[in-house]
VEXTIVEX-141815 format. One line per field, with one value per residue: residue in three letters; chain; y, x, z of N, C-alpha, C in turn. Coordinates in nm, 3 decimals, padded with zeros to 5 digits. Atoms other than C-alpha are relative to their C-alpha. Layout:
N
residu <- (ALA ...)
chaine <- (A ...)
n_north <- (Y ...)
n_east <- (X ...)
n_up <- (Z ...)
ca_north <- (Y ...)
ca_east <- (X ...)
ca_up <- (Z ...)
c_north <- (Y ...)
c_east <- (X ...)
c_up <- (Z ...)
// end
This chain:
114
residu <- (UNK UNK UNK UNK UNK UNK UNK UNK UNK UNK UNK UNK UNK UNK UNK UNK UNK UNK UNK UNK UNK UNK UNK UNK UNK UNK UNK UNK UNK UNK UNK UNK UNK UNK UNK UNK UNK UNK UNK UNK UNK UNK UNK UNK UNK UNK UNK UNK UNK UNK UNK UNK UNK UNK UNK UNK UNK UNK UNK UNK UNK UNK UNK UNK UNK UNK UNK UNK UNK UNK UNK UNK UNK UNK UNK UNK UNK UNK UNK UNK UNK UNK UNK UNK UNK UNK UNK UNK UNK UNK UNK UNK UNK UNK UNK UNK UNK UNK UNK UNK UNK UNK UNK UNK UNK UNK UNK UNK UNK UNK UNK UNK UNK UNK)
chaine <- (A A A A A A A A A A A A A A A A A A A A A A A A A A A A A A A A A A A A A A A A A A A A A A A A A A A A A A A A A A A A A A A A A A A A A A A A A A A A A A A A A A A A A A A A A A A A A A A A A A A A A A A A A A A A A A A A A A)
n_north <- (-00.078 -00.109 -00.090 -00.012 -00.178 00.012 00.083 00.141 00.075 -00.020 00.127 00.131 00.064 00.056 00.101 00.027 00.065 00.106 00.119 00.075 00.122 00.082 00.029 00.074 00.126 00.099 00.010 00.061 00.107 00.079 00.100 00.056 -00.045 -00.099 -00.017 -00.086 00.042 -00.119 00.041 00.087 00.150 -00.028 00.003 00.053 -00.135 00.039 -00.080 -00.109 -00.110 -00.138 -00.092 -00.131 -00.145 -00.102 -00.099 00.029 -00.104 00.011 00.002 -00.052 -00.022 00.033 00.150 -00.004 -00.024 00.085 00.048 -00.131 -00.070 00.100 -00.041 00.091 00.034 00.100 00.083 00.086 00.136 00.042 -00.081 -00.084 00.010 -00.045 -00.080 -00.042 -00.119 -00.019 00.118 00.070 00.168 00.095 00.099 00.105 -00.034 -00.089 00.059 -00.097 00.055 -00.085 00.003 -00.111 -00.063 00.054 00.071 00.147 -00.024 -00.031 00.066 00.007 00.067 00.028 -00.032 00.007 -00.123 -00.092)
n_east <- (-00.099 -00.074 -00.072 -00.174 -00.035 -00.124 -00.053 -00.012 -00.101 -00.112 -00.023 00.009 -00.094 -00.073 00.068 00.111 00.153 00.013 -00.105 00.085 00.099 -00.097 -00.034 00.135 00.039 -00.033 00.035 00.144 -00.018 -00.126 00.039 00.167 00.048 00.050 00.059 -00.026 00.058 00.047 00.050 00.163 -00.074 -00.053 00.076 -00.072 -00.022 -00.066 -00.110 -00.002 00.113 -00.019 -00.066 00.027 -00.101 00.119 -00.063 -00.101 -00.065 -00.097 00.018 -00.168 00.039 -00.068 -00.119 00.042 00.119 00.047 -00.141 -00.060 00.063 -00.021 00.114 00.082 00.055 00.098 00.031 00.116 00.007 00.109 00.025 00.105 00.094 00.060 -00.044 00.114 -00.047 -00.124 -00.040 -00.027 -00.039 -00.053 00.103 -00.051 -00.055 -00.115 -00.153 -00.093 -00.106 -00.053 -00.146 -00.084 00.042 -00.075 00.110 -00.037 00.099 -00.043 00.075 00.133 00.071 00.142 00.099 00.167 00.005 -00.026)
n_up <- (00.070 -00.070 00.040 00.015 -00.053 -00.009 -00.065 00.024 00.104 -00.126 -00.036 00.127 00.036 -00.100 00.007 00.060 -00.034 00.019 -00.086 -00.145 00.049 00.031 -00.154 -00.003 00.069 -00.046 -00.116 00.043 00.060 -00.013 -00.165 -00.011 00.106 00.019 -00.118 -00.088 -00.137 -00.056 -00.184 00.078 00.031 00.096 00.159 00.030 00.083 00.128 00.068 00.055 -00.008 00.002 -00.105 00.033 -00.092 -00.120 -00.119 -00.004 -00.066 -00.132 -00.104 -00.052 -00.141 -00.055 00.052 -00.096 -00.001 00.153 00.027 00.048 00.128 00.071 00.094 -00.032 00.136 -00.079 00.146 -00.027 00.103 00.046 00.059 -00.073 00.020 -00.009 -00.089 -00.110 -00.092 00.030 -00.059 00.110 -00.027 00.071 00.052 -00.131 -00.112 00.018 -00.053 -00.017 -00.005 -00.082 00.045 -00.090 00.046 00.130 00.090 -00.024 -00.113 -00.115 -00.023 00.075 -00.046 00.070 -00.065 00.120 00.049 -00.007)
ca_north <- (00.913 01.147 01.471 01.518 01.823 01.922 01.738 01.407 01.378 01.430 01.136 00.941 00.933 00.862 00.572 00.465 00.315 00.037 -00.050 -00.089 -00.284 -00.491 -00.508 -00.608 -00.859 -01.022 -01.023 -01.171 -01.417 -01.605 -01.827 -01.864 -01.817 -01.602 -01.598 -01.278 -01.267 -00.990 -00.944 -01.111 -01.426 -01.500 -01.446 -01.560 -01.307 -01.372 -01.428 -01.210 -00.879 -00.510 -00.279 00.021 00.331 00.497 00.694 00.761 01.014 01.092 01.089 01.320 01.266 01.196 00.904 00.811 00.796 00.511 00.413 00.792 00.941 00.709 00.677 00.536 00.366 00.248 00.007 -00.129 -00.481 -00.600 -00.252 00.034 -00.110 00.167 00.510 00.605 00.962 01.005 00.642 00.415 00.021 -00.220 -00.507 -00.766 -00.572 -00.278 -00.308 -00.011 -00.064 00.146 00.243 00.394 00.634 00.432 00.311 -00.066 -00.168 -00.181 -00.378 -00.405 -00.435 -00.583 -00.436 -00.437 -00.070 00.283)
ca_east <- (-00.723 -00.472 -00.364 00.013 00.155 00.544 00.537 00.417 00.609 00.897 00.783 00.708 01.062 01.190 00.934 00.779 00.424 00.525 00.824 00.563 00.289 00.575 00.676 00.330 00.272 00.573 00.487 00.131 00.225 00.528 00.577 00.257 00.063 -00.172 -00.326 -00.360 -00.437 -00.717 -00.859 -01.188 -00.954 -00.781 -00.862 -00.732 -00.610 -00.618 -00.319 -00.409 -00.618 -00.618 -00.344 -00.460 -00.227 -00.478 -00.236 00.144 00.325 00.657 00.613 00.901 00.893 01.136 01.416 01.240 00.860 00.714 00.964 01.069 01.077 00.979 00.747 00.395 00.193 -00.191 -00.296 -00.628 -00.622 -00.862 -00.886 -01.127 -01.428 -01.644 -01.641 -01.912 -01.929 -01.578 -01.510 -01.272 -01.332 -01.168 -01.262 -01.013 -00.861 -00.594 -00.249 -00.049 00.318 00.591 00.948 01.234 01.353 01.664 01.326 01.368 01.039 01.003 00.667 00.302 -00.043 -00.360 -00.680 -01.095 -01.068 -00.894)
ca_up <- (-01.081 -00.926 -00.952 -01.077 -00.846 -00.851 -00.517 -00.626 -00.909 -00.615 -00.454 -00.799 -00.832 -00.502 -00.483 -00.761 -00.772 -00.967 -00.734 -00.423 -00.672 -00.763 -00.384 -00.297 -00.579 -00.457 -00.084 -00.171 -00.395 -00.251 00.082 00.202 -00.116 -00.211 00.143 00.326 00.698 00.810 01.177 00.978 00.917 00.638 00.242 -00.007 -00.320 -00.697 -00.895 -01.118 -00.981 -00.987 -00.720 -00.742 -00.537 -00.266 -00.076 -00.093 00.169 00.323 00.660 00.860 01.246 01.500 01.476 01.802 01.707 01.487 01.247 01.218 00.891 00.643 00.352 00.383 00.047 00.111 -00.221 -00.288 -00.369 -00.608 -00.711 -00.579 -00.558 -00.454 -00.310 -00.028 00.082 00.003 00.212 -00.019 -00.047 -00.199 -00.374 -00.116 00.100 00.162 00.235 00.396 00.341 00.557 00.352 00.528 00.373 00.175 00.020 00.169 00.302 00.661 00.723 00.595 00.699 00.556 00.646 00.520 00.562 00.521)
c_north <- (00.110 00.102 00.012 00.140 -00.037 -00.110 -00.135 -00.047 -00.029 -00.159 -00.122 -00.026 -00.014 -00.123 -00.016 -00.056 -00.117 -00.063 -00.057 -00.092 -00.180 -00.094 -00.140 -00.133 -00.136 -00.075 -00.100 -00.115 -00.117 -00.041 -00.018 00.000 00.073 00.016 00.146 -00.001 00.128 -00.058 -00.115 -00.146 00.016 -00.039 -00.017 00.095 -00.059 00.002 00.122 00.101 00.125 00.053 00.084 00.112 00.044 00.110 -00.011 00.138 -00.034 00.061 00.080 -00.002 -00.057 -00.126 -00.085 -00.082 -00.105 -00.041 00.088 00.013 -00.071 00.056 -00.070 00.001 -00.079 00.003 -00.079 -00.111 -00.041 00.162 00.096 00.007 00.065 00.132 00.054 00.133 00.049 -00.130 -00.092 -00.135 -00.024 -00.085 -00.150 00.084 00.155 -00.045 00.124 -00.074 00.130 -00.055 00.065 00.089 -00.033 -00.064 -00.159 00.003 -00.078 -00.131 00.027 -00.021 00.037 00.084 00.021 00.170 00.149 00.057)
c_east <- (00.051 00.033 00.166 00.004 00.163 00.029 -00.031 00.083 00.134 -00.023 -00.047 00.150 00.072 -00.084 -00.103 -00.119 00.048 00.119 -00.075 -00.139 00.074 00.049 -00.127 -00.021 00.126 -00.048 -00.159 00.049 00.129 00.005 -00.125 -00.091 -00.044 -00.099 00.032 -00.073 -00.084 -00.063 -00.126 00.075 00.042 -00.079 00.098 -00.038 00.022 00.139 00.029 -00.122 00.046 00.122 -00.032 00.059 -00.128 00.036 00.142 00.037 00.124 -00.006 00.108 -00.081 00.090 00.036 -00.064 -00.149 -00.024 00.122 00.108 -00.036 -00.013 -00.162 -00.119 -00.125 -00.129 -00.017 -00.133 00.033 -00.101 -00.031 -00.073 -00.126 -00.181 00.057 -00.115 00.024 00.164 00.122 00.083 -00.052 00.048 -00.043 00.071 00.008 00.094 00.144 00.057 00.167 00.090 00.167 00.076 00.010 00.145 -00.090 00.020 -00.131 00.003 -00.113 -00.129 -00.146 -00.088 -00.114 -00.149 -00.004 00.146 00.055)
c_up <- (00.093 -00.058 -00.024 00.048 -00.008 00.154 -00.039 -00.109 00.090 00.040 -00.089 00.028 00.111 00.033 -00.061 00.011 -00.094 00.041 00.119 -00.114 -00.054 00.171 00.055 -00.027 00.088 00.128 -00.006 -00.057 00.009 00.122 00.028 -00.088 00.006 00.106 00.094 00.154 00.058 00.145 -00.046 00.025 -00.125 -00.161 -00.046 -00.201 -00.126 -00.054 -00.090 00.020 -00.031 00.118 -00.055 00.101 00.075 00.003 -00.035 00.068 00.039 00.116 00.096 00.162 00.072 00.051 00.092 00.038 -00.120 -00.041 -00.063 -00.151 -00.084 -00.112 00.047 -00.160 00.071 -00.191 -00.007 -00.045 -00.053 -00.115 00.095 -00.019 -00.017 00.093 00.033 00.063 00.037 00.069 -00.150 00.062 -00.055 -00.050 00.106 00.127 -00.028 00.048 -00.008 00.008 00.037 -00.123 00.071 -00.115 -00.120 -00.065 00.036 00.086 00.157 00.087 -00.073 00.087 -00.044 00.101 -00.070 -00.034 00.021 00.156)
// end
């Protein structure tokens, strides 16, 4: 559970959480199926599990650097299976996803951890 501050509500409504779980679901579940690819090798993701929000920032840094200013969303998949000394897991995997900042996403990437 999160805290609601005047800034996150800010970036609730410039990118919602259920336009990137929506994002997600599609991305997961369409062309290749429900196969995601980690350094481990690849797993393979219920149709129907948990996304659960981690992380959501906007990112400001020069046009130049990365993919400049853009948003960045980390999502547990499966859900949040456990939390270790303030360490998150997941119950599959994570998935950071990069928005510019017309909110169009940009790229993605799976990973076992944080």
């Amino acid at each position: 559970m999160t805290t609601t501050t005047p800034q996150s509500s800010v970036l609730e409504q410039w990118l919602p959480d259920a336009v990137v779980i929506t994002d997600l679901k599609n991305l997961i579940h369409t062309g290749s199926g429900a196969h995601v690819e980690l350094d481990s090798g690849m797993i393979t993701i219920p149709a129907e599990c948990d996304y659960e929000l981690v992380s959501k920032a906007f990112v400001e840094q020069r046009f130049d650097v990365g993919f400049g200013s853009c948003f960045r969303v980390v999502v547990a998949i499966g859900g949040v299976s456990r939390i270790d000394s303030g360490v998150i897991h997941a119950k599959y995997c994570f998935c950071t996803l990069w928005y510019s900042c017309a909110r169009q996403l940009i790229t993605t990437d799976f990973s076992k951890e944080v």
